[in-house]
N, C-alpha and C positions, 0 to 999 in steps of 0.2 A: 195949731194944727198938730195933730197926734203924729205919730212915727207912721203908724200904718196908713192914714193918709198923704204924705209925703211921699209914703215908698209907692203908690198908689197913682199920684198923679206923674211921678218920674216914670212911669213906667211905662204907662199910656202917652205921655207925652213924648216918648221914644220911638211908638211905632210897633214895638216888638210885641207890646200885649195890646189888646184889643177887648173890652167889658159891652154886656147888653145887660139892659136894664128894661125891666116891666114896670110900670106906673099903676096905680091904681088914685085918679087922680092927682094929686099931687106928693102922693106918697110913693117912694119907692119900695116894692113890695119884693122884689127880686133883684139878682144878679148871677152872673155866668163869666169868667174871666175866660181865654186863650193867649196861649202865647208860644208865637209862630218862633220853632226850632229849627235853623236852619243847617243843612244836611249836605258835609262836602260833596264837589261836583263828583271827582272819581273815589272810588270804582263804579258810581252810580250812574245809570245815563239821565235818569230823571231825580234832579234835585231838589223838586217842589218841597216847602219846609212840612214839617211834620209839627200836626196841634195838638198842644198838651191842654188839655181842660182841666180850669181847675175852679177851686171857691165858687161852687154852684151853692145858690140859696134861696128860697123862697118862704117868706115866713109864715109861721104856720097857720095863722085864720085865711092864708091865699094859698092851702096847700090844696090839692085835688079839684081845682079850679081851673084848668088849661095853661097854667104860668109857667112852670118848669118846662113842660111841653114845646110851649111855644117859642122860651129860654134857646133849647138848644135846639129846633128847628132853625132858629134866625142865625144860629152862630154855626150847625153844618151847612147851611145856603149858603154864609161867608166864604167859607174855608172851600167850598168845591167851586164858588167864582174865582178863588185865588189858585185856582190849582192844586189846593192840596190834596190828597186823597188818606189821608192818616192821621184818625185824632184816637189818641191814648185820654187815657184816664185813670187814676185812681179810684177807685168809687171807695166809699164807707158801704159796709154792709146792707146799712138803709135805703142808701139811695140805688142801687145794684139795678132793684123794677123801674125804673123812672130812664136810666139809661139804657138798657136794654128794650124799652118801649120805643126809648128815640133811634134805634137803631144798632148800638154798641152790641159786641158778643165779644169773647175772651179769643185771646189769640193763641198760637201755640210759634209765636215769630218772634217771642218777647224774653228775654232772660233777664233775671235780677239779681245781683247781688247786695248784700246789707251788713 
């Protein structure tokens, strides 16, 4: 088992990240990780955890196909069954059209330092 698949099933196995996967047969042809950030109770009245998305993937003869689409459709229907109402993202450059189809816009609520 490689490192990244260890780090992988530890992680899922914990609860805290949650993976969907698209099949094209018996092929995995996508994935979409989250992993729910839990957000002390005060000052906040509402502590539903906040989704970071990340390692979205879809490879490329299943790109413009409805996969990535349907990717983070399945994983925002999650996350608003669980209460959350906040999924961040990173995007790469590339992928920027794909999530802003699925609904993501830039915030101006977010600060970073580096």
């Amino acid at each position: 088992m490689t490192q990244a698949e260890q780090w992988i099933r530890e992680r899922l196995d914990g609860g805290q990240w949650l993976a969907w996967v698209v099949e094209r047969g018996a092929e995995i042809c996508g994935h979409v990780f989250l992993h729910l950030v839990e957000r002390v109770p005060d000052p906040y009245e509402d502590n539903t955890p906040v989704g970071y998305v990340t390692n979205f993937y879809v490879m490329p003869e299943y790109r413009n196909l409805g996969f990535g689409a349907a990717l983070l459709r399945a994983l925002r229907q999650h996350a608003q069954e669980l209460g959350s109402d906040v999924l961040i993202v990173w995007p790469s450059e590339r992928s920027v059209p794909v999530y802003r189809r699925a609904g993501f816009r830039p915030s101006p609520d977010l600060l970073e330092a580096r």
